[in-house]
N, C-alpha and C positions, 0 to 999 in steps of 0.2 A: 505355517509358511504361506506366502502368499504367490501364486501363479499370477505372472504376467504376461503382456505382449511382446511382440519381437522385437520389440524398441527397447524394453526394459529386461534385467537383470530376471535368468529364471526364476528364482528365489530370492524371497526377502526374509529376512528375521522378521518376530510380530513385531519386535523397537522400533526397528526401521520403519516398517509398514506405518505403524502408527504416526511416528511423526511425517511423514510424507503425507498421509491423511492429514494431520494438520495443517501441514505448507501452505495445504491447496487449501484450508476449509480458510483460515485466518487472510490468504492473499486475498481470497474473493473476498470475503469479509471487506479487506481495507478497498478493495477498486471499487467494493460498491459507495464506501464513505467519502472515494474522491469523487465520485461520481456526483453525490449529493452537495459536497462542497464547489463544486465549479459552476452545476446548476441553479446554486446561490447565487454565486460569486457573478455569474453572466446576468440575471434576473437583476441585480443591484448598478452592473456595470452599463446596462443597457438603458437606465436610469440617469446617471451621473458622469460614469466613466465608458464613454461607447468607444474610445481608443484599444480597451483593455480587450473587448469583447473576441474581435478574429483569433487573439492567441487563447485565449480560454475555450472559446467550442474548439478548437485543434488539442486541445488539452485533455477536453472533457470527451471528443471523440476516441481517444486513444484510448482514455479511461473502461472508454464502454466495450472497448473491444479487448483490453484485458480481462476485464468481469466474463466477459464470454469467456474467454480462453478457460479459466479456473474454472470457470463453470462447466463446461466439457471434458475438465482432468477430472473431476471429481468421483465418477460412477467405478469406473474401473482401478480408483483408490481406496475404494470403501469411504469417501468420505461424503460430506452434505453442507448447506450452507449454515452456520453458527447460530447459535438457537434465539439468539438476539439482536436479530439484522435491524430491527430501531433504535436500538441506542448508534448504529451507525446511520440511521437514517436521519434520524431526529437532530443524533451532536453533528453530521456532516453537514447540515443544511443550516441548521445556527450557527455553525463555526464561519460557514461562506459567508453567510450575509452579515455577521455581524463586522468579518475582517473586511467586506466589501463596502459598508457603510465608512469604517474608519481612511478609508481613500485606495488609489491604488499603491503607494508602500506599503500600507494591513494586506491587500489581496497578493501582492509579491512576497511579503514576509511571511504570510501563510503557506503559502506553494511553497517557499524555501522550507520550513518545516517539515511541512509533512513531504516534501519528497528526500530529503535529506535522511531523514526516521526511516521512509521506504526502503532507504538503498541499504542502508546501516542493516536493516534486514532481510535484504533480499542477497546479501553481499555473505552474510551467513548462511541461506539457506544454498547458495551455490557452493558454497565447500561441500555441505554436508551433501547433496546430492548428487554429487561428481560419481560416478561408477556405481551410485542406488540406482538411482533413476535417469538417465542421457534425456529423454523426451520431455519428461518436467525439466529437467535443467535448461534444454534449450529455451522451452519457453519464458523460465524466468529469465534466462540470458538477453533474450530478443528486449523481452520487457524494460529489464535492469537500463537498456540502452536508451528508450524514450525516455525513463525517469530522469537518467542524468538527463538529457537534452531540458525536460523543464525545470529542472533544479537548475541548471548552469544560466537558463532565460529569466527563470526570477532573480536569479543573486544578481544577476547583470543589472536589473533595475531601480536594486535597493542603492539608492541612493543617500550615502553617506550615513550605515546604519547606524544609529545611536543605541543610548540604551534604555530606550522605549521601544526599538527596533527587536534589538537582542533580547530584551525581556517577553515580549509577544511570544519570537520564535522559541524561547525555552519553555514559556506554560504552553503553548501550541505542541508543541514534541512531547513535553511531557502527557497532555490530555492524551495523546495518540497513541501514545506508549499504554495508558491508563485501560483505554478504550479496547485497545489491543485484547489485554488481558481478559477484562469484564466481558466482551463479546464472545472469548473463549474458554470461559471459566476454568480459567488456569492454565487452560491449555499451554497459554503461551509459555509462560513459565517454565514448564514439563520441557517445551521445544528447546527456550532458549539456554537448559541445562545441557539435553544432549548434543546440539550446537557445540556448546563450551569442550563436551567434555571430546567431540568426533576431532577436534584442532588439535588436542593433546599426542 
């Protein structure tokens, strides 16, 4: 059983415990890969497309202060950051620039992606967290709510998505989905089972 603070639940089952240790290990995980993708994405934009750039640093600052965030949930979850932080450094920083090169519809259809994926999982891990843990849940709550904001800013831009559009955003979700996993060696997997099974 796990002892917590006055914010959280006296006791955890070890189930629990562990996948909240993941929550936090996998969210930081991804805020560090949007991190590196917006830092592409402004480097390309400030090049080509210097329109796009003020909503991208507002983007990528929010980004960095979620990384923070999970990154100060971590200690007193037992958890740590993912034993693979460059394949989210590496694929987040290719991902930016290369949807940053394709114009700015690639750098909107990209943010639509991956914030879309984001929420898709952040939208599960708020059930599952309701009455574990209130202090994580806020925070993913606070978060949840910038996501949508640039999720809703890019879909607003995508202009007349076709299906070069649609196809980007699916291999883009799906690499994320990919990267998810591989970052956490399974982890995720494990999570998004007791997810499924905590809705039951």
């Amino acid at each position: 059983m796990l002892q917590s603070d006055t914010n959280r639940p006296k006791l955890l089952s070890v189930p629990d415990a562990l996948t909240i240790a993941r929550i936090v290990r996998v969210n930081h995980a991804g805020e560090f890969g949007a991190i590196r993708i917006y830092s592409a994405q402004i480097l390309v934009s400030g090049w080509f497309w210097p329109d796009c750039v003020p909503a991208l640093s507002e983007m990528l600052e929010d980004e960095r202060r979620h990384c923070a965030l999970f990154r100060e949930a971590m200690p007193i979850r037992k958890s740590r950051p993912c034993r693979v932080m460059r394949f989210w450094s590496y694929g987040g920083w290719l991902l930016g620039f290369l949807t940053a090169l394709v114009g700015r519809q690639g750098i909107w259809a990209c943010t639509a992606a991956v914030e879309a994926a984001v929420h898709r999982h952040l939208d599960d891990q708020l059930y599952f967290l309701k009455g574990r843990d209130p202090e994580l849940s806020g925070i993913v709550l606070s978060i949840r709510e910038e996501e949508i904001a640039h999720l809703r800013y890019a879909e607003e831009r995508l202009v007349s998505p076709n299906a070069v559009h649609r196809s980007l955003r699916f291999a883009i979700s799906a690499a994320t989905d990919s990267l998810i996993w591989l970052s956490t060696w399974g982890d995720s997997t494990r999570m998004a089972r007791v997810l499924r099974a905590s809705r039951r």
